[in-house]
C-alpha positions, -999 to 999 in steps of 0.1 A, spaced: 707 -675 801 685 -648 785 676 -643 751 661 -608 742 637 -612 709 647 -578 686 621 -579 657 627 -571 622 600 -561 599 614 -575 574 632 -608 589 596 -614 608 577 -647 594 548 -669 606 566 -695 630 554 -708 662 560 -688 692 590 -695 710 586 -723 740 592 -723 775 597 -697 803 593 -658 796 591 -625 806 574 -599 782 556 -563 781 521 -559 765 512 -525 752 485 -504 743 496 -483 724 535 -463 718 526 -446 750 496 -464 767 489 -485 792 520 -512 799 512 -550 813 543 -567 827 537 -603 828 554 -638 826 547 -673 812 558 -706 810 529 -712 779 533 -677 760 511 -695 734 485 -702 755 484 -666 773 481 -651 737 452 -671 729 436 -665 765 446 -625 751 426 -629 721 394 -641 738 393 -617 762 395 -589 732 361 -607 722 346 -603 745 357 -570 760 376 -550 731 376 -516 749 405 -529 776 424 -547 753 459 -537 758 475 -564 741 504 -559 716 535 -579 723 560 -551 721 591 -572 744 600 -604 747 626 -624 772 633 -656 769 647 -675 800 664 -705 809 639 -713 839 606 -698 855 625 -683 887 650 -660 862 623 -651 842 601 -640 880 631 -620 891 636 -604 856 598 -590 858 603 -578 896 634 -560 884 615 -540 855 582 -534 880 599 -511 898 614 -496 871 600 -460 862 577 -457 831 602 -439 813 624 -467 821 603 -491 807 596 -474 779 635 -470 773 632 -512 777 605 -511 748 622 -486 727 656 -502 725 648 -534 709 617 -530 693 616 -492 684 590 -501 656 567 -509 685 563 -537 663 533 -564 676 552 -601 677 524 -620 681 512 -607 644 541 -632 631 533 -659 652 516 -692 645 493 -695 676 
C-alpha cells in the first residue's frame, strides 16, 4: 500500500518524519532542478541534506516538495523507476497536484 503525504499549511506541525520505506522529489525551486530519490531512513537522508548545504550551499536543491510512503523498499524502487521516465512536465504535474504550495515538508519535521 501507498500513502501519498498532501501538506496543509495550516494542519502542518513539528512531528517526527514518517518511518520506513519512501519515495520522494527534492526541489530547487517551483521550476528548478528535480532529485528523484528513495529511502528507507528519510530522517537520516535529511540530515545527510543539511550538511551537505554546509558545506556546499550553491547546489543545494533540497526542498521536500513530494512524499510516498510505501509498504516495502521494492514498491517504493519501482514507484521511483516509474516517475524517472516520466517527462518533466509530468513530474511537475506529480508535484503540483498534491503539494501545489510547493510547500517544504521537512520545515515541519522534527529531525
Amino acid at each position: 500500500m501507498t500513502t501519498i503525504v498532501r501538506p496543509d499549511r495550516h494542519t502542518l506541525s513539528t512531528e517526527p518524519v514518517p518511518p520506513g520505506p519512501c519515495f520522494y522529489i527534492l526541489a530547487r525551486g517551483r521550476f528548478g532542478a528535480l532529485s528523484l530519490r528513495t529511502s528507507e531512513d528519510l530522517a537520516a537522508e535529511l540530515r545527510r541534506d543539511r550538511l551537505a548545504k554546509q558545506h556546499n550551499p550553491r547546489v543545494y536543491v533540497r526542498r521536500l516538495v513530494h512524499l510516498e510512503l510505501h509498504d516495502d523498499p521494492r514498491s517504493a524502487k519501482e514507484r521511483w523507476r516509474q516517475v524517472m521516465r516520466w517527462s518533466a512536465g509530468h513530474k511537475l504535474l506529480l508535484i503540483r497536484s498534491t503539494n501545489p504550495d510547493w510547500i517544504d515538508y521537512a520545515q515541519h519535521w522534527l529531525i
